[in-house]
N, CA, C and O atoms as CSV, one atom per row, in Angstrom:
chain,resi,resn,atom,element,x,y,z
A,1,UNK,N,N,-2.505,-64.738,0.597
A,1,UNK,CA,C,-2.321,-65.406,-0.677
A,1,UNK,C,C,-0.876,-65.905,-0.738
A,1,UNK,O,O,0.166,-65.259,-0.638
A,2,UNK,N,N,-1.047,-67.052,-0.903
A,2,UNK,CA,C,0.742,-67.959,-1.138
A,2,UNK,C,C,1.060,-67.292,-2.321
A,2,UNK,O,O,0.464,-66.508,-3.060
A,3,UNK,N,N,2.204,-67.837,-2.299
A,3,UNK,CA,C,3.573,-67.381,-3.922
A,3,UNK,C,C,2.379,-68.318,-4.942
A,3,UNK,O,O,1.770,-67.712,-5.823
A,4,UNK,N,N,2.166,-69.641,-4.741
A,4,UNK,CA,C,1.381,-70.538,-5.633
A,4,UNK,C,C,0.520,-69.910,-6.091
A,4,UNK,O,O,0.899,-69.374,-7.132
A,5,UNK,N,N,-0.706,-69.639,-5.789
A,5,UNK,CA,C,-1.682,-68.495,-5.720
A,5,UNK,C,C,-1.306,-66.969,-6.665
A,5,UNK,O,O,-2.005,-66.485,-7.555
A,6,UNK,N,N,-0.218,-66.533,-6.225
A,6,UNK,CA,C,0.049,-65.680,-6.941
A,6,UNK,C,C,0.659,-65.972,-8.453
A,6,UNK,O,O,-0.126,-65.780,-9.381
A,7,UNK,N,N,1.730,-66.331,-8.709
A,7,UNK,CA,C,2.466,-66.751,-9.978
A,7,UNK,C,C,0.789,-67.754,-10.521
A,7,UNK,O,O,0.820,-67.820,-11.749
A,8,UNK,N,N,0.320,-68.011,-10.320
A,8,UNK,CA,C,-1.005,-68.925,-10.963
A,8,UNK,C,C,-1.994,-67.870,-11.073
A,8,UNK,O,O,-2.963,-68.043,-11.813
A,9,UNK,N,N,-1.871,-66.928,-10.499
A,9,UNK,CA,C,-2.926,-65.588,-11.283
A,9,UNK,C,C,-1.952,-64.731,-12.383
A,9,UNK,O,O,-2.422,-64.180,-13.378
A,10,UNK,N,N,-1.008,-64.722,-12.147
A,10,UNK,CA,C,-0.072,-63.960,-13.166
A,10,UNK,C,C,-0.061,-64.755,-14.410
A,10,UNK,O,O,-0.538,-64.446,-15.503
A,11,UNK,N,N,0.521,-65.762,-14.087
A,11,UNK,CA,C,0.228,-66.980,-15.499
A,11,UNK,C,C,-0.930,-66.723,-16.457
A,11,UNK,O,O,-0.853,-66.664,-17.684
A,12,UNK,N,N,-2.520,-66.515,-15.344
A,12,UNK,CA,C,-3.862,-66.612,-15.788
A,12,UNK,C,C,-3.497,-65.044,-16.860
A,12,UNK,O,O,-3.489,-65.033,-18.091
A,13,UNK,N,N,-3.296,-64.156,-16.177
A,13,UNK,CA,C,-3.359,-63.273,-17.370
A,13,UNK,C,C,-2.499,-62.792,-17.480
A,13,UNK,O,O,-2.462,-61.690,-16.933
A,14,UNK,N,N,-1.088,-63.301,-18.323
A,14,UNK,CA,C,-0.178,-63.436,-18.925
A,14,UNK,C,C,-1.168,-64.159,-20.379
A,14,UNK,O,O,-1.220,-63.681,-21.512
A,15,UNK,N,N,-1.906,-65.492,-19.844
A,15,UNK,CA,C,-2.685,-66.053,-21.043
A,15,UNK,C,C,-3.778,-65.234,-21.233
A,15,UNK,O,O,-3.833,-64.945,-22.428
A,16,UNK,N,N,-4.588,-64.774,-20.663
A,16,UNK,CA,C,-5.522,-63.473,-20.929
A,16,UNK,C,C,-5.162,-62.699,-22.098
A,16,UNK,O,O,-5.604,-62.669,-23.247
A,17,UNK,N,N,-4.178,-62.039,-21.451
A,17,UNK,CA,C,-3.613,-60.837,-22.062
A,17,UNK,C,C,-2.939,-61.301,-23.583
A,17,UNK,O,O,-3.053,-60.642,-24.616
A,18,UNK,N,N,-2.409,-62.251,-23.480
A,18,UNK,CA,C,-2.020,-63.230,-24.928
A,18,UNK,C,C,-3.325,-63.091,-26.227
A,18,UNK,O,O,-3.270,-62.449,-27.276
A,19,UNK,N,N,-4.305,-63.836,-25.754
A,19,UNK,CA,C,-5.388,-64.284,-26.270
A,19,UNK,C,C,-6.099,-62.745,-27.186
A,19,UNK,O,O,-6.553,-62.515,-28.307
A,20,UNK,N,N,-5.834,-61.943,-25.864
A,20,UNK,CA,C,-6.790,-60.630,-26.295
A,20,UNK,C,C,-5.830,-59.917,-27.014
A,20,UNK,O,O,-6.216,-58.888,-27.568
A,21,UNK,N,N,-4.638,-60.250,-27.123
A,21,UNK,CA,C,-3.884,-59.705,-28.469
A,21,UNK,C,C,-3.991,-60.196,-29.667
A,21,UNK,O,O,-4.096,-59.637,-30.759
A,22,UNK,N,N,-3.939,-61.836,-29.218
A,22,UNK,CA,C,-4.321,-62.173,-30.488
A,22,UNK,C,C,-5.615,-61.487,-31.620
A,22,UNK,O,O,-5.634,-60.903,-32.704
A,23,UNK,N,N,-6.618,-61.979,-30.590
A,23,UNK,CA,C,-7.725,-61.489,-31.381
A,23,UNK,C,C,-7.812,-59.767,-31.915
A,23,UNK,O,O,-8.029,-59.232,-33.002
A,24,UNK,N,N,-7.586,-59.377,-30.841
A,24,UNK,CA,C,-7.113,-57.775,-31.283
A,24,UNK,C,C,-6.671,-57.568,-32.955
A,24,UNK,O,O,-7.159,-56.979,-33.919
A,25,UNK,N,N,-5.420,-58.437,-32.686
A,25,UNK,CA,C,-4.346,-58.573,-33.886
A,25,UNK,C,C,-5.376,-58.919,-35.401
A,25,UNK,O,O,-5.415,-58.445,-36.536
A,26,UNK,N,N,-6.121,-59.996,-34.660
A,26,UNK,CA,C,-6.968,-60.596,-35.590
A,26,UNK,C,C,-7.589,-59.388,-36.495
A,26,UNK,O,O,-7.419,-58.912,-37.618
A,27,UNK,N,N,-8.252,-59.215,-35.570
A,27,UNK,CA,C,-9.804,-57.759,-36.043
A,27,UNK,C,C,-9.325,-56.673,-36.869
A,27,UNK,O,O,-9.863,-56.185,-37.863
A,28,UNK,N,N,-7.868,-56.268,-36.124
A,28,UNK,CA,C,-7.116,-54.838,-36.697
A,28,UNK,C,C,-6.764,-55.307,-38.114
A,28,UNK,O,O,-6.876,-54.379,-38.915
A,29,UNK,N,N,-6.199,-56.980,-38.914
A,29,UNK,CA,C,-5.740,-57.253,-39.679
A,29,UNK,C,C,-7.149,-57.060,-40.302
A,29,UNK,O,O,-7.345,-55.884,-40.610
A,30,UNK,N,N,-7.924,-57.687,-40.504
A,30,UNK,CA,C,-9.325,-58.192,-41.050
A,30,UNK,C,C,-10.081,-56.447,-41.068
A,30,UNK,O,O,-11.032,-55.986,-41.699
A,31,UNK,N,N,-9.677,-56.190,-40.640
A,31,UNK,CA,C,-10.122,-54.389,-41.051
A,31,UNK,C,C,-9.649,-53.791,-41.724
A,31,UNK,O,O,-10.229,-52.834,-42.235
A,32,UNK,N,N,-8.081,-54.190,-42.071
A,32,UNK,CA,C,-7.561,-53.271,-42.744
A,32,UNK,C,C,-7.578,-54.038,-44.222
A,32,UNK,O,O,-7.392,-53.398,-45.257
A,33,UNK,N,N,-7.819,-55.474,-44.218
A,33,UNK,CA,C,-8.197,-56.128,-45.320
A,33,UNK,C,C,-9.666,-56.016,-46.519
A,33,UNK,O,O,-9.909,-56.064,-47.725
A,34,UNK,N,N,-10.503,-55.799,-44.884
A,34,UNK,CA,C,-11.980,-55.967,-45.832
A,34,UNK,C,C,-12.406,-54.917,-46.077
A,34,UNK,O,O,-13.313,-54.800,-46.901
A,35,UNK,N,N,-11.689,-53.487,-45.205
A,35,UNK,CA,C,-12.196,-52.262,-45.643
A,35,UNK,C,C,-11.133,-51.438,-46.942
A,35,UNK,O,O,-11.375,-50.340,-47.444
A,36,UNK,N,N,-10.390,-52.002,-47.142
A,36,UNK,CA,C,-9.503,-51.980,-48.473
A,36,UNK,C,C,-8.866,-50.620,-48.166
A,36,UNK,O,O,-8.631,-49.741,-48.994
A,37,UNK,N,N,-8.625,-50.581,-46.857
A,37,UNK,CA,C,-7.494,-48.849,-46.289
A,37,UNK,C,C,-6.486,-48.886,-47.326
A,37,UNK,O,O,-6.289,-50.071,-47.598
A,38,UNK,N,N,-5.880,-48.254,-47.910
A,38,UNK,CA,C,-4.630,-47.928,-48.602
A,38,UNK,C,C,-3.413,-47.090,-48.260
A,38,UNK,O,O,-3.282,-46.540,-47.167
A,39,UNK,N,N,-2.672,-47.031,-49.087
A,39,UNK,CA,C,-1.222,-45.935,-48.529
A,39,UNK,C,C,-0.882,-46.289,-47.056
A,39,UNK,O,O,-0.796,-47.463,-46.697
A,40,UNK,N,N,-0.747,-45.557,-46.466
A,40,UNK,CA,C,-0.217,-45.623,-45.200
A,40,UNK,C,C,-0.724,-45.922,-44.119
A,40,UNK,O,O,-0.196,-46.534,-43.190
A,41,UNK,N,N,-1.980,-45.417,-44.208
A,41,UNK,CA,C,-2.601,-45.960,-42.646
A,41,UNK,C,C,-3.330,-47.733,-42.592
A,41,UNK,O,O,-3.632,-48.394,-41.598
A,42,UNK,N,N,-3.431,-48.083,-44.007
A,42,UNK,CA,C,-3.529,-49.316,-44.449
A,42,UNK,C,C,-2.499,-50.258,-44.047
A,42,UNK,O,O,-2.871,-51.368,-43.668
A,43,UNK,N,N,-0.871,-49.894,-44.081
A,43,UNK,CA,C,0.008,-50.959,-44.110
A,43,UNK,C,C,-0.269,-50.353,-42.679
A,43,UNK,O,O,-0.274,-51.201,-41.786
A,44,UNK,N,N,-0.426,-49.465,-42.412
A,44,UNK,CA,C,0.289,-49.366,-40.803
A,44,UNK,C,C,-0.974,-50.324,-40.008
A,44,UNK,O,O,-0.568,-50.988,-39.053
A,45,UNK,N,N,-2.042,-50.401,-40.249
A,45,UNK,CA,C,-3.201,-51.399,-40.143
A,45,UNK,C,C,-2.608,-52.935,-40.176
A,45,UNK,O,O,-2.447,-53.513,-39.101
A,46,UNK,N,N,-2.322,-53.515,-41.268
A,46,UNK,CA,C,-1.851,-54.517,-41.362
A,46,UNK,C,C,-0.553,-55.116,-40.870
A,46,UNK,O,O,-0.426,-56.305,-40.577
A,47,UNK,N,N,0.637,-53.979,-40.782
A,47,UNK,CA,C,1.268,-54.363,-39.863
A,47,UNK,C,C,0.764,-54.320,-38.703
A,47,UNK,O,O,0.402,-55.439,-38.338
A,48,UNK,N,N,0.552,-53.386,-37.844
A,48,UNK,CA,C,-0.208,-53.582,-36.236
A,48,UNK,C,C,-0.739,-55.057,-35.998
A,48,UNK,O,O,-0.401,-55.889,-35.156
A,49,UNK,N,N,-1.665,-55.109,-36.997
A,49,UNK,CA,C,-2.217,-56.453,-36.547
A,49,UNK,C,C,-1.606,-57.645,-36.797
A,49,UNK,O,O,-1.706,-58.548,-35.967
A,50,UNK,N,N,-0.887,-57.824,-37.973
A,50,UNK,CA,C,-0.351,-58.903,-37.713
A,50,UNK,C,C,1.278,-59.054,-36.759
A,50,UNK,O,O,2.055,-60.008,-36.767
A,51,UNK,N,N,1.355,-58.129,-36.224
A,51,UNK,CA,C,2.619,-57.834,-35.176
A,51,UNK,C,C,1.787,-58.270,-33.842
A,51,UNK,O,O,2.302,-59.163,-33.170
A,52,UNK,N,N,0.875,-57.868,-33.515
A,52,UNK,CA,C,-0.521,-58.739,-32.409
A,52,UNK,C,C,-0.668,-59.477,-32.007
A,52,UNK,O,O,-0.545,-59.858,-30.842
A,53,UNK,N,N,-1.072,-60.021,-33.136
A,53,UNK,CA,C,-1.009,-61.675,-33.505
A,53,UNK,C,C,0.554,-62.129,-33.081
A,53,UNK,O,O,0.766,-63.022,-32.260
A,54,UNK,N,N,1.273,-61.621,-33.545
A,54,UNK,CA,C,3.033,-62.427,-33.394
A,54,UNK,C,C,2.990,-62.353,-31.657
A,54,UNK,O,O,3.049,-63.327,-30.907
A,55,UNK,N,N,2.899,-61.254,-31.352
A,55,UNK,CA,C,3.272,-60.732,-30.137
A,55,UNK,C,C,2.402,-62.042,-28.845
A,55,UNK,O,O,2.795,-62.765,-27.929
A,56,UNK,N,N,1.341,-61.786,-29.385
A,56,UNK,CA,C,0.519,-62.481,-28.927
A,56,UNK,C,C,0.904,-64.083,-28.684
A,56,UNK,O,O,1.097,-64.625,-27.596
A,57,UNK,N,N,0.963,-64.704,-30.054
A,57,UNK,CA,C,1.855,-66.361,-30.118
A,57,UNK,C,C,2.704,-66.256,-28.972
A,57,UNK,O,O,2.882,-67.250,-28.268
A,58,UNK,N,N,3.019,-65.622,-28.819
A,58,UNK,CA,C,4.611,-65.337,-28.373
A,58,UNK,C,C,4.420,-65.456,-26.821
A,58,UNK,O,O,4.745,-66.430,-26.141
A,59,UNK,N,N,3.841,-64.305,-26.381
A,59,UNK,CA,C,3.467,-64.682,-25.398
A,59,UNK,C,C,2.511,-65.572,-24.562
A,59,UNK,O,O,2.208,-65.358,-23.389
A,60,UNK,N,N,2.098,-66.557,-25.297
A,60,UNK,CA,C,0.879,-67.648,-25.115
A,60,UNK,C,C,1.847,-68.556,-24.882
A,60,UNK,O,O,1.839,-68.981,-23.727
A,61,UNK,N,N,2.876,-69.100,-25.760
A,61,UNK,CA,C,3.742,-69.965,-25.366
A,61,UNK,C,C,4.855,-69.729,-24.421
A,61,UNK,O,O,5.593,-70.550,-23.876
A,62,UNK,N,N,4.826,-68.522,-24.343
A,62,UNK,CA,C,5.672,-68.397,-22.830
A,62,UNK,C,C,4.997,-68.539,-21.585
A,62,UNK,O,O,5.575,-69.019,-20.610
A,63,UNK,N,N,3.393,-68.021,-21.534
A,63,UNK,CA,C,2.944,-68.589,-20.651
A,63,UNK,C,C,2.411,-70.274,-20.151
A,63,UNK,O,O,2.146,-70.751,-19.047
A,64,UNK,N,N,2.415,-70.783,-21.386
A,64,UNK,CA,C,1.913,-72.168,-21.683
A,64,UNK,C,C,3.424,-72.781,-20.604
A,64,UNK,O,O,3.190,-73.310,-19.518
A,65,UNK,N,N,4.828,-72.610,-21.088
A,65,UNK,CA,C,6.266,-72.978,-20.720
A,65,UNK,C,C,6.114,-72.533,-19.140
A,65,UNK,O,O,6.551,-73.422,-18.409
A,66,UNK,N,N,5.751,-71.714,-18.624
A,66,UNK,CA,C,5.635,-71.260,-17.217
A,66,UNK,C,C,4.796,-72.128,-16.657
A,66,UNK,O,O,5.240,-72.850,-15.764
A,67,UNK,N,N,3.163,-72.263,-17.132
A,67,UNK,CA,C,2.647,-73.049,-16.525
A,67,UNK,C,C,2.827,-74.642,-16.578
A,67,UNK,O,O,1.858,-75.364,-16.346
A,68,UNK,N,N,4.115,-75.187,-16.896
A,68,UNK,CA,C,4.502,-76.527,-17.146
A,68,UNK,C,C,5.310,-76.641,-16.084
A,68,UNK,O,O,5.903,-77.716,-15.991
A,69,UNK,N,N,5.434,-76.112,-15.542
A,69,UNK,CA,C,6.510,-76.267,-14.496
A,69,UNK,C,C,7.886,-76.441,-14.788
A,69,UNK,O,O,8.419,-75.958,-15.787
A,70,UNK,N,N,8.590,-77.264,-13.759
A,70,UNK,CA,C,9.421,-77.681,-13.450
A,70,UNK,C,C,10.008,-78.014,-15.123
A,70,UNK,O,O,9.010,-78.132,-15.834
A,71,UNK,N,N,11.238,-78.187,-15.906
A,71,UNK,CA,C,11.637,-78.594,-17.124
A,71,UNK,C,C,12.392,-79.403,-16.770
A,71,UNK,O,O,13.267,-79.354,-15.906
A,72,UNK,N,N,11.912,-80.605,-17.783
A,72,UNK,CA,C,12.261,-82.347,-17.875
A,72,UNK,C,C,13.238,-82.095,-19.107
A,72,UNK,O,O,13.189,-81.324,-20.065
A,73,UNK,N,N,14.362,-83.294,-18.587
A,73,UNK,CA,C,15.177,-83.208,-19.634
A,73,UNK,C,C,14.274,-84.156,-20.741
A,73,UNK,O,O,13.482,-85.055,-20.461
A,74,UNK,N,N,14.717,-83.577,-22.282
A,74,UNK,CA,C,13.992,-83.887,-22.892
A,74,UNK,C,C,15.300,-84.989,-24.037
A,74,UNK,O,O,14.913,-85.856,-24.820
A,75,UNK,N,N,17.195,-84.515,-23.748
A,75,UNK,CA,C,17.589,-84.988,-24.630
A,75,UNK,C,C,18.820,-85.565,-23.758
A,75,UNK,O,O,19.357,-84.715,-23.047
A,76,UNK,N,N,19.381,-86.935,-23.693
A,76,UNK,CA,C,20.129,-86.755,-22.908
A,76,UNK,C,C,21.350,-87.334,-24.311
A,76,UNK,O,O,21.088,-87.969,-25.333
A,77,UNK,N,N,22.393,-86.915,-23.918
A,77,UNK,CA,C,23.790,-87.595,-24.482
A,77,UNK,C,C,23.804,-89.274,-24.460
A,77,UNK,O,O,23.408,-89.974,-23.528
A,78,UNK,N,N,24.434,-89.788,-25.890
A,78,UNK,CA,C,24.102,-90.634,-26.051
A,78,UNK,C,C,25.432,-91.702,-24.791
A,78,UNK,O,O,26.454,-91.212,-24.309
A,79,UNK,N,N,24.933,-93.169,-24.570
A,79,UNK,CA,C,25.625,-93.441,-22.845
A,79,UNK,C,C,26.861,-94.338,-24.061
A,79,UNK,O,O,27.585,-95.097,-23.417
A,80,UNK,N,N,27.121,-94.349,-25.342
A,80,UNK,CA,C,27.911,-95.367,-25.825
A,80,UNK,C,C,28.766,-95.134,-25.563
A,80,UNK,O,O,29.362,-96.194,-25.372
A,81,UNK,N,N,29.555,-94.118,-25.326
A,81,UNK,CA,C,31.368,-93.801,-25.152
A,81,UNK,C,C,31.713,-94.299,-23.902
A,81,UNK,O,O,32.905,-94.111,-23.655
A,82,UNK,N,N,31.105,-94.857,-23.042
A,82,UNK,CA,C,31.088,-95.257,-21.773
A,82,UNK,C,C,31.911,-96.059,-21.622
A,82,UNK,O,O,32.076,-96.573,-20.515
C-alpha cells in the first residue's frame, strides 16, 4: 500500500468518524430533549451532545481541508505600490 493509499484511508475515516459523531451528538441531544431528563444528568445530556455535534463539525472540515490538497493562494497583495 503507497503513502496515497494510506493518508486516503485515514482521510476516509477521519470523515467516518466525523459523521458518526455528529449523529451521535444528534441522538444524545434529541434524548435529552424529548425525554425531558432534568437536573444534572439532563444538562450533562445536552451538553455531551451538542459538544458531538461541535466536535464533529470540526473535524469534518478538517478532513474536508486535508482532502483538498495542495492550498491555493486564495489572497494575494494588492500589485499597485509597484
Amino acid at each position: 500500500m503507497n503513502q496515497s493509499a494510506k493518508s486516503d484511508t485515514a482521510v476516509r475515516r477521519l470523515a467516518g468518524a466525523s459523521v458518526t459523531a455528529i449523529v451521535l451528538g444528534a441522538i444524545v441531544t434529541l434524548c435529552g430533549l424529548v425525554m425531558d431528563w432534568g437536573g444534572f444528568v439532563g444538562g450533562m445530556a445536552l451538553g455531551a451532545g451538542i459538544g458531538l455535534v461541535v466536535v464533529g463539525a470540526y473535524l469534518w472540515g478538517y478532513a474536508n481541508g486535508i482532502r483538498r490538497g495542495g492550498s491555493r493562494a486564495t489572497w494575494l497583495p494588492s500589485r499597485d505600490a509597484e
